[in-house]
Legacy VTK file of the C-alpha trace (Angstrom):
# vtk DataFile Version 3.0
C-alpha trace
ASCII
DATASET POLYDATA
POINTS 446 float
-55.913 -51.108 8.273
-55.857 -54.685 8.638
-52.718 -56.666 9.031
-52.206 -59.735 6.850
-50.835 -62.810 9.110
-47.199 -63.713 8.515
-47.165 -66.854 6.898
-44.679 -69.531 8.475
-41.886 -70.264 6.350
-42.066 -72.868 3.036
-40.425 -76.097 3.144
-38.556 -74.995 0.362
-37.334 -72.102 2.044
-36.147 -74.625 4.997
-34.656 -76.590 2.522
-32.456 -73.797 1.129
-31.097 -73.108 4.169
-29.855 -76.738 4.945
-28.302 -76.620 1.710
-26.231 -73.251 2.449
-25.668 -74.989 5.629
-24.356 -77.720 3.888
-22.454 -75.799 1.625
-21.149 -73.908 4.297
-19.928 -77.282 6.078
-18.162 -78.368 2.791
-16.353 -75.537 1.895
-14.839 -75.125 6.267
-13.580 -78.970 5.860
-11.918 -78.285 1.920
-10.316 -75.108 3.658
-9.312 -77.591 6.264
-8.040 -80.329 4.587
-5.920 -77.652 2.405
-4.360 -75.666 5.429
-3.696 -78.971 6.785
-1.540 -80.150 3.348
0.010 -76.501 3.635
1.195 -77.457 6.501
2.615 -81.211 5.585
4.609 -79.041 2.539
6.372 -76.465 4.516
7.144 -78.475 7.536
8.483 -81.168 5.004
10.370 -77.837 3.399
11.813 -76.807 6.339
12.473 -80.387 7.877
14.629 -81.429 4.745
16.428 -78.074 4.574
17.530 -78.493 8.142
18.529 -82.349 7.300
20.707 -80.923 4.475
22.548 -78.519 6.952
23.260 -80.981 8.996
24.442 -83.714 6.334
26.468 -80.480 5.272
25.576 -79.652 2.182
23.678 -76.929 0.330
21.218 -76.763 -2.348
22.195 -75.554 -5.856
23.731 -71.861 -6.140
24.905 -72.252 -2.213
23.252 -71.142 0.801
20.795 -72.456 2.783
16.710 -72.368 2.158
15.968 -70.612 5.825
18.917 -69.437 7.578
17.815 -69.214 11.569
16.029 -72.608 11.948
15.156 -73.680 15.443
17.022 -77.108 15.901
13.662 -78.898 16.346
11.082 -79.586 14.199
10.275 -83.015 14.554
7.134 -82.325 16.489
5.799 -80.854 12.900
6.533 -82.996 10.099
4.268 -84.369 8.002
4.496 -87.673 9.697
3.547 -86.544 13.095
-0.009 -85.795 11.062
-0.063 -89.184 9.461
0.679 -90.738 12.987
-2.577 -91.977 13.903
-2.934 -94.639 16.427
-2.607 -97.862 15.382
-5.395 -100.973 15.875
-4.418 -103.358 18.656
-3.446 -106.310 16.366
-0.938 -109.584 17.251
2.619 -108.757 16.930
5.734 -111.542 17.725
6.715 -110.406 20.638
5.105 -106.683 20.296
6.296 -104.177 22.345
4.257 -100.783 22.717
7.114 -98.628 23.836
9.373 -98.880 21.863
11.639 -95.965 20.350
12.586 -94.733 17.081
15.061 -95.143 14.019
18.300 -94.199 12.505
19.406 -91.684 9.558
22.677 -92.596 7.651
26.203 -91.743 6.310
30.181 -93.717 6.934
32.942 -93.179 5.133
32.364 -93.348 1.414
35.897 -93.596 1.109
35.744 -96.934 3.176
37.893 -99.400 1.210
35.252 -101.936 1.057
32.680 -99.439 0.248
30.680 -100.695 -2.692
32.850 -101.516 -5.030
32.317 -104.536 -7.342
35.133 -106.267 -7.860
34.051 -107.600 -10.789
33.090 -104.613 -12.552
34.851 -102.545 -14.840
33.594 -98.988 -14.626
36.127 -96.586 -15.688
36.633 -93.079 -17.099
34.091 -93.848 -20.184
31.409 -93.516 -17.833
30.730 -89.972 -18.062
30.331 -90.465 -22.351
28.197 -91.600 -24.250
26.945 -94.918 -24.066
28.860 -96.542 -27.171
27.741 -100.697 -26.390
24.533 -100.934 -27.779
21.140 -100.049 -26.875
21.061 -100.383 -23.154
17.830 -102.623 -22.776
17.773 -106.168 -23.874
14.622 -108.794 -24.116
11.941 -106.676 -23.979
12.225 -104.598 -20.697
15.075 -105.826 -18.932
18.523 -103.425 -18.750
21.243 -104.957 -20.898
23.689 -107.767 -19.836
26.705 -104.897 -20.519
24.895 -102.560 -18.204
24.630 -105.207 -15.209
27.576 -105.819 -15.381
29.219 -101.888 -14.741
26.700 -101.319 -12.259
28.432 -101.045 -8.131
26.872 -103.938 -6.067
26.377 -100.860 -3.129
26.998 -102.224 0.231
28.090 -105.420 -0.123
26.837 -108.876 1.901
30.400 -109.083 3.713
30.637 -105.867 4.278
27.567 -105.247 5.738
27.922 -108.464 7.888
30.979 -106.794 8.952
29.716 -103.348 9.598
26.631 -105.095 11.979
29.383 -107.053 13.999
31.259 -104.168 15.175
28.517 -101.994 15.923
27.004 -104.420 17.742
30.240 -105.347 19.870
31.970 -101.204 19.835
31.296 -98.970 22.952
29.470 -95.929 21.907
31.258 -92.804 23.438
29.427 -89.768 22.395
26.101 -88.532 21.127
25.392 -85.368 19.156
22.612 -83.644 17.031
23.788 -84.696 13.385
21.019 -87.139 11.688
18.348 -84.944 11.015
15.071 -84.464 13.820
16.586 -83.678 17.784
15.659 -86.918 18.657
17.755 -88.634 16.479
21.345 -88.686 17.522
24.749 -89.510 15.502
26.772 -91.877 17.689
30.377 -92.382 17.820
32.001 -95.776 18.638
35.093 -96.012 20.428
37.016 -97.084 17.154
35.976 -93.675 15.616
33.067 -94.910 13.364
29.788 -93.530 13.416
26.169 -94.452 13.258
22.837 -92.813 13.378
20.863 -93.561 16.021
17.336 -92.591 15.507
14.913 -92.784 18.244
11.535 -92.687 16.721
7.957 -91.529 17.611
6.694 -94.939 17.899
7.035 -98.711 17.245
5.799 -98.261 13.654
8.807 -96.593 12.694
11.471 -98.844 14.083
9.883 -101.873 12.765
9.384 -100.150 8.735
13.150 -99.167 9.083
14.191 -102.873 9.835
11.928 -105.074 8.141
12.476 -102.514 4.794
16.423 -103.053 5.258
15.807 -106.860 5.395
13.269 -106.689 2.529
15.713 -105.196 0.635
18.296 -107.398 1.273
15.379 -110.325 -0.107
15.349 -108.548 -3.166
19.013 -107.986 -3.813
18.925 -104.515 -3.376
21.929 -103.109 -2.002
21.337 -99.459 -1.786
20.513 -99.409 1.856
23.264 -98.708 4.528
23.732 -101.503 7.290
21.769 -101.511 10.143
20.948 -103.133 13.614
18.614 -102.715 16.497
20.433 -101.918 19.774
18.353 -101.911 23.252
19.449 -98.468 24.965
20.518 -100.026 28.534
22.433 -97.009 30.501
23.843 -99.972 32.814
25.698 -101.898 29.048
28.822 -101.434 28.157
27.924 -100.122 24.943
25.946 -97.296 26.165
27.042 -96.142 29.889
29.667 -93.688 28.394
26.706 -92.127 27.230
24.407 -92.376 30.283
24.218 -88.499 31.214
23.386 -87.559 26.891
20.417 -90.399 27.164
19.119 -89.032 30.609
19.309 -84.880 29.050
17.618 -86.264 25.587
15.049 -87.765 27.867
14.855 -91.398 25.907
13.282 -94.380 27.539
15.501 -97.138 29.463
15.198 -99.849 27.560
13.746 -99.043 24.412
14.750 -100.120 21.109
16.473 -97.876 18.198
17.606 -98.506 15.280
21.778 -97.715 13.866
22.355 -97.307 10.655
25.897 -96.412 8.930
26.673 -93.158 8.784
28.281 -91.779 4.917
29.542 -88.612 4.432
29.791 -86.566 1.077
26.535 -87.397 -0.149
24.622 -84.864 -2.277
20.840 -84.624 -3.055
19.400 -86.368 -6.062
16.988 -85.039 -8.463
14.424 -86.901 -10.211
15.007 -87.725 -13.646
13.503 -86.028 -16.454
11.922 -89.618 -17.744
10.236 -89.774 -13.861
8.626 -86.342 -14.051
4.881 -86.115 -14.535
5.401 -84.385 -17.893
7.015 -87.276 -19.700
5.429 -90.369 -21.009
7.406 -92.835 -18.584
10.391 -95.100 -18.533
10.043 -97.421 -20.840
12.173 -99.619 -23.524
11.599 -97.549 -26.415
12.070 -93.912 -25.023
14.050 -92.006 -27.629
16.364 -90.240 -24.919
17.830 -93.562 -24.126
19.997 -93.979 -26.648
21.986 -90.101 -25.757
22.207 -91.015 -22.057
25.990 -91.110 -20.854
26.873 -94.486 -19.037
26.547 -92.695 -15.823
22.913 -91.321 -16.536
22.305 -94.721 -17.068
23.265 -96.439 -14.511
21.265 -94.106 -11.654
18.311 -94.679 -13.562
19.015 -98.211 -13.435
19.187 -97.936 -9.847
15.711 -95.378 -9.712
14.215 -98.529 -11.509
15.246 -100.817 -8.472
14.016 -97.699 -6.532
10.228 -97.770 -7.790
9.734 -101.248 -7.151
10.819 -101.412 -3.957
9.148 -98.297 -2.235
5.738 -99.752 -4.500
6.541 -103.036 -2.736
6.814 -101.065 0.741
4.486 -98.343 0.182
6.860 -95.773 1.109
5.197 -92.433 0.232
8.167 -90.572 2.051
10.607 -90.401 -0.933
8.967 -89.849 -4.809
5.167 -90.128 -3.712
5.687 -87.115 -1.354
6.736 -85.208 -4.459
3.968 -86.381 -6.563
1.356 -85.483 -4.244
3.244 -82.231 -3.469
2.724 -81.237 -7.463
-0.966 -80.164 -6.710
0.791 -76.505 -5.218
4.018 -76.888 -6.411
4.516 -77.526 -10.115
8.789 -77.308 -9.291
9.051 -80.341 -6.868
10.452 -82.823 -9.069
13.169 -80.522 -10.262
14.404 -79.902 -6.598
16.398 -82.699 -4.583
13.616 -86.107 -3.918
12.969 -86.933 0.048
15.649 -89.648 1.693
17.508 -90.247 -1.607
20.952 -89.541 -1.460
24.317 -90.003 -4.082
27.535 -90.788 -3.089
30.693 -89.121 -5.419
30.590 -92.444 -7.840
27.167 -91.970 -8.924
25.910 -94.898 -6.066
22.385 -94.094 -4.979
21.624 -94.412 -1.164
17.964 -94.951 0.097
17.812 -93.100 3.770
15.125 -93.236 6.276
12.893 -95.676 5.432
10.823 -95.627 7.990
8.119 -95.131 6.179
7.946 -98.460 4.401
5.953 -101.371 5.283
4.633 -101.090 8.677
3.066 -97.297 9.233
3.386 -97.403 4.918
0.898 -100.123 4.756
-1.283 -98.750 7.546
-2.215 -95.762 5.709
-2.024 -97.220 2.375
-5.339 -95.810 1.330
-4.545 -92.433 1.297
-1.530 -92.777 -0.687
-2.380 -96.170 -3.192
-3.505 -93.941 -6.186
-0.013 -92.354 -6.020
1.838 -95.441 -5.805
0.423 -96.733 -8.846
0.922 -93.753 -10.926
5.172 -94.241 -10.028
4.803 -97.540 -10.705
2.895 -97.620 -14.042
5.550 -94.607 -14.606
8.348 -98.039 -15.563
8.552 -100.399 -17.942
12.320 -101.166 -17.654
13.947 -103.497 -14.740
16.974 -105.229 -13.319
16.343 -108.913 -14.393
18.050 -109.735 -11.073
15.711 -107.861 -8.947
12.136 -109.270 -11.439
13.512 -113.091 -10.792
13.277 -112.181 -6.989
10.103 -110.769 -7.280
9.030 -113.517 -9.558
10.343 -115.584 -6.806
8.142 -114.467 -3.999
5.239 -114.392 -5.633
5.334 -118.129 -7.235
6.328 -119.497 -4.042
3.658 -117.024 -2.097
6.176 -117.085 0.920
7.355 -113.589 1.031
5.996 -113.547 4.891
8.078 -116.966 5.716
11.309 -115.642 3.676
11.162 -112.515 5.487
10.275 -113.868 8.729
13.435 -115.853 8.775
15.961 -113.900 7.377
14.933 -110.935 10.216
15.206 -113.773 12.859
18.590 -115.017 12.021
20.247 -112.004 11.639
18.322 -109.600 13.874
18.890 -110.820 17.750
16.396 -108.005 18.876
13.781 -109.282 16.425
11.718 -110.967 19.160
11.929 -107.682 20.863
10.503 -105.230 18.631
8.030 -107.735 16.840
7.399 -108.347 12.838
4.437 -107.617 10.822
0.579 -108.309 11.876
-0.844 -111.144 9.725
-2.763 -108.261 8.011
0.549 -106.731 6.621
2.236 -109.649 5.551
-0.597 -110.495 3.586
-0.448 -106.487 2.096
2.875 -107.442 1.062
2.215 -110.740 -0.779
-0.392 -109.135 -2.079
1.944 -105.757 -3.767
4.685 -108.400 -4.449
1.775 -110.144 -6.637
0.350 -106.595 -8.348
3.992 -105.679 -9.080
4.367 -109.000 -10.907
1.679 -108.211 -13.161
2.838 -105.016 -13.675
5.686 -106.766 -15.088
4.180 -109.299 -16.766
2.077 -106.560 -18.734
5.421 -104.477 -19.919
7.148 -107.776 -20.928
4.028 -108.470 -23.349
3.753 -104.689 -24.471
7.553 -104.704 -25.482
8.479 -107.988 -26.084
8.832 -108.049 -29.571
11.466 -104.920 -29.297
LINES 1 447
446 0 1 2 3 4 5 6 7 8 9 10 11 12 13 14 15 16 17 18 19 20 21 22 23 24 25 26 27 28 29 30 31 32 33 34 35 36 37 38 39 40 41 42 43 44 45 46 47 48 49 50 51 52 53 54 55 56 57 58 59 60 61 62 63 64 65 66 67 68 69 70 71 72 73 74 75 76 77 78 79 80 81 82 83 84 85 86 87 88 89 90 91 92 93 94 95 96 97 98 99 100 101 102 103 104 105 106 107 108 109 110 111 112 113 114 115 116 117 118 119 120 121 122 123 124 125 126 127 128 129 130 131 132 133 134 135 136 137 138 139 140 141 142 143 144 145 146 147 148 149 150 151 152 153 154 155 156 157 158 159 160 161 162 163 164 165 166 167 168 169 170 171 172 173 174 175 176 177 178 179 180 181 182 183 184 185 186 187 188 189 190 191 192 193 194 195 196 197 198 199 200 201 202 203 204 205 206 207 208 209 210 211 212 213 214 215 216 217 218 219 220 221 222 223 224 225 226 227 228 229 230 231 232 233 234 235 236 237 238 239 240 241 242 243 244 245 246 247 248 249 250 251 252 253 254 255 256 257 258 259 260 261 262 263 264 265 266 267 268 269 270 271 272 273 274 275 276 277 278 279 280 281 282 283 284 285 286 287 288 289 290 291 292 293 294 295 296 297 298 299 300 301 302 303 304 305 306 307 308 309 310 311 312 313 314 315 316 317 318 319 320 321 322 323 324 325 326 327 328 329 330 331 332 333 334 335 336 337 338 339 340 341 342 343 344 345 346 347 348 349 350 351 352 353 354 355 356 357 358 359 360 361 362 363 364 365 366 367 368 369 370 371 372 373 374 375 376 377 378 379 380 381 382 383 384 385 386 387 388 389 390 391 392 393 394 395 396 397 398 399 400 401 402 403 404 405 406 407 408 409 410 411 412 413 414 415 416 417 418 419 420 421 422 423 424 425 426 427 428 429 430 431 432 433 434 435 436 437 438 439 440 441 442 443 444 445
């Protein structure tokens, strides 16, 4: 019996196996890419459940979400995997080893603390809004509306607060502001501050240039800060010296202190935010059955919006929206670094996000931006004039520049934003007035 030769194998045959390789490949890196966002949500999870034990509250129905937690998980939040290095690029001043950030909380009972004087909010608040309908010209929130709204921390106030914490002795440091390496400091007049000590330049520099953004923009939901240079041999931080050297943080490096305010409570995204409603905007039926209070924290969520779009903070209501693709609950649990004092005042916490590493991983996170931002159609005319302001004059790099420099004495220090970034910013100041500009001419006749 003769045997037939084997015949080599077809080129189509060859070809179908570098497709199954292919397809092989494809599927490994999906399964990677999705272990690797398991991991971002329940290190995020677990990160703000700790956070909320420490700020000392618990989520709704009491309790805590995982009872046991080791005190440190900083090495494994989600922006330890966003932390990629950044490209060599001119800073003022730069300094590569720099240190870390602060959390927040003081006194909400402070007798300065954010009350406008010239405001009348009273017991009505908690009705029914009885004035009118709440938005006036178009897309702007009513005159009335402005005018019960708290001014938050307060110019003087602040300027007051970043005096004494720069001049007060700090005498202890303990866990209390979230990740280990963050510390809540105690001055020697009994105040407090969080001190946070961050992974890397980025973060320092998006906490303070976001705070002095802010205070551009008229926003006045951020606590106080400074920068403070951790010097064992100062005055302000030898009674410390022995907590520095056990928490192993660099001589010389610069942090970041931010007020600390107690009795805050989580905030929930409103049902007008949430992917299954058609937006915020002027003629939304639900306005009109709002109770003053309702409306005046979405007033403040409006001011909210524009300002993490303008920063490209995806650590607060992005997170969330990118979190939906696993879990469908997210918005209806508390929102990332938003607090709520007992008056109703919104408090934005941990920025350091914004801005600096914001902008340097803006591509991953721009389509979810967009979506919050398209998401509004109603603003604080204050805060549009600012906007409108910046981008007109095109010298949102200059204004900020300036207003960092003269109040900041560190500034030189730590360095402000690579050409690049400043011209990102002009650039989402200028998209955010069109956004604007595109409500006022789809409500305008209202």
């Amino acid at each position: 019996m003769l045997l037939k030769p084997v015949r080599p194998p077809s080129v189509p045959n060859l070809q179908g196996g570098r497709a199954m390789k292919a397809f092989w490949a494809n599927l490994f890196a999906l399964l990677f890419l999705s272990a690797l966002a398991s991991v971002f949500y329940v290190w995020s999870a677990l990160e703000n459940s700790l956070e909320r034990q420490k700020r000392g509250f618990s989520p709704p129905g009491g309790g805590s979400f995982h009872p046991g937690l080791p005190e440190d998980l900083s090495a494994k939040t989600f922006r330890v995997l966003l932390a990629v290095p950044a490209a060599q690029r001119p800073h003022l001043g730069s300094r590569l080893g720099v240190h870390n950030l602060t959390d927040q909380d003081v006194s909400v009972g402070n007798r300065d603390y954010h009350l406008n004087r010239d405001n009348k909010r009273s017991g009505q608040q908690g009705g029914p809004v009885k004035l009118g309908f709440p938005v006036e010209d178009g897309v702007f929130w009513s005159e009335r509306m402005e005018e019960l709204l708290p001014v938050g921390f307060k110019e003087e106030y602040s300027r007051a607060w970043q005096a004494r914490a720069r001049a007060e002795r700090i005498v202890k440091l303990e866990p209390g502001c979230g990740r280990v390496s963050n510390q809540l400091a105690t001055f020697a007049d009994g105040t407090k501050a969080c001190v946070r000590y961050g992974i890397n330049a980025d973060q320092v520099q998006g906490e303070a240039l976001t705070y002095y953004l802010a205070n551009l923009l008229g926003i006045t939901n951020l606590p106080p800060l400074i920068l403070s240079q951790v010097n064992t041999d100062s005055e302000q931080w030898s009674s410390v010296r022995a907590r520095i050297g056990s928490l192993q943080w660099s001589d010389r490096a610069v942090v970041s202190l931010t007020e600390w305010v107690s009795n805050l409570t989580g905030v929930v995204t409103p049902a007008p935010l949430r992917q299954e409603s058609s937006g915020l905007h002027p003629v939304l039926e639900e306005l009109w059955n709002k109770t003053t209070s309702e409306l005046l924290e979405l007033m403040q969520w409006t001011d909210l919006i524009m300002f993490d779009y303008l920063t490209a903070n995806f650590d607060r209501l992005v997170s969330n929206l990118f979190s939906l693709q696993w879990d469908s609950h997210v918005m209806e649990r508390d929102t990332n670094n938003l607090l709520k004092t007992p008056r109703g005042d919104l408090v934005f916490i941990d920025n350091e996000a914004g801005l600096v590493h914001g902008f340097r991983v803006l591509n991953m996170w721009e389509k979810y931006h967009s979506t919050v931002l398209n998401s509004v159609c109603v603003f604080r005319k204050r805060t549009t004039q600012r906007v409108e302001e910046l981008h007109s004059r095109r010298d949102s790099r200059k204004k900020l520049l300036e207003l960092y420099r003269d109040s900041e004495p560190l500034s030189l220090e730590l360095g402000f934003l690579s050409d690049e970034h400043a011209g990102v910013l002009q650039d989402r100041i200028d998209r955010l007035y069109k956004h604007i500009l595109h409500c006022k001419g789809r409500y305008a006749q209202l």
